[in-house]
C-alpha positions in Angstrom: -96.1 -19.5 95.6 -96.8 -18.1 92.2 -93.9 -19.9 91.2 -94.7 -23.2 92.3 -98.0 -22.7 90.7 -96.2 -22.0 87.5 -94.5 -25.3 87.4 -97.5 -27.2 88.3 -99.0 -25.5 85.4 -96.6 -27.3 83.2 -96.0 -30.8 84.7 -98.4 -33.3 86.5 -101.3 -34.9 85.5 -103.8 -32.5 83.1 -106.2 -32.2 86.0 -103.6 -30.9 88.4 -102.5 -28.5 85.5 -105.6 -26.9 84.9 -106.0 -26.9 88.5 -103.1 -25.2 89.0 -103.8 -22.7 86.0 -106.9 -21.6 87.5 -105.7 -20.4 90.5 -102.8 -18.4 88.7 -105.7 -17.2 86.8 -107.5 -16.3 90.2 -104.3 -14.4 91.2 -104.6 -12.0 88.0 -102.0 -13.8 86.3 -102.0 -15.1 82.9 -101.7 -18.7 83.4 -100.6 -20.2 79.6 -101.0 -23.5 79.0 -102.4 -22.2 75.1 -99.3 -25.0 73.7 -99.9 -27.8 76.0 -99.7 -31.1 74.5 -103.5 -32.5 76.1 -106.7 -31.0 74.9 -108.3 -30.5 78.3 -105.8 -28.6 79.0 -105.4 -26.5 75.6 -109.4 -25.9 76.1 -108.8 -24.4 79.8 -106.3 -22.2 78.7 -108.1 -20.8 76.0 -110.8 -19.4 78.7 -109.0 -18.1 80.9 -106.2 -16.7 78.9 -106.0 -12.9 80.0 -104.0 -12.6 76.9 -105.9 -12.6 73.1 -106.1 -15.9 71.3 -103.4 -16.8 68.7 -105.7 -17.5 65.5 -103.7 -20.7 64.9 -105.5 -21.9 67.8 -108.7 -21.8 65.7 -107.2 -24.5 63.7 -106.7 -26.8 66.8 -106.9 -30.9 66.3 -109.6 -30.9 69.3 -113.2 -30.0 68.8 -113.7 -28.4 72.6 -110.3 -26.0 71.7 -112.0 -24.9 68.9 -115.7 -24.1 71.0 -113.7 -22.8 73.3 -111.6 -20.3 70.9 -115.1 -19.5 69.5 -116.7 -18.7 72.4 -113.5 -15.7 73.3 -114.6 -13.8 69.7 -116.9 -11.8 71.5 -114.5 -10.8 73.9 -111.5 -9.7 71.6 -111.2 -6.1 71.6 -108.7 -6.3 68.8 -110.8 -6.9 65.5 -108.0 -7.7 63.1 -107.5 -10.6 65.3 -111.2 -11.7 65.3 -111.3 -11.8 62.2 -108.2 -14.2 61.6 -109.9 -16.4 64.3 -113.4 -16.3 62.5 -111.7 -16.8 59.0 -109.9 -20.2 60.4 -112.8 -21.3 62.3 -114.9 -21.1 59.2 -112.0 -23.0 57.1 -112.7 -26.1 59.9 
């Protein structure tokens, strides 16, 4: 099934993508979607990435990517990285 859910995770409507992220997320697997081309989506990645946040993603188009990317600082256990991601979050 983790398969399936993989490839739901990448095509379908944005609702059934997230949808279909969360539960690979559930499953302890990291369920991407950081590139995808709708915001919604992009936003749910970003929480529950098991993975650290590319900083690039603090310069996202989308206001709620950005909260979101914001909101994972405190999480980050690499502090180079945070600081990239606080340095392009305070260039917005």
């Amino acid at each position: 099934p983790e398969a399936e859910l993989r490839k739901l995770a990448k095509e379908g409507t944005p609702a059934g993508r997230v949808a279909a992220m969360t539960l690979l997320h559930r499953r302890g697997s990291d369920p991407g979607g950081l590139d995808d081309p709708h915001p919604g989506v992009r936003e749910a990645a970003v929480r529950l990435s098991m993975k650290e946040i590319p900083p690039a993603m603090a310069d996202d188009e989308d206001a709620r990517v950005r909260f979101a990317v914001a909101a994972r600082l405190g999480e980050s256990k690499d502090e180079k990285a945070t600081l990239e991601l606080l340095d392009a979050l305070a260039e917005q």
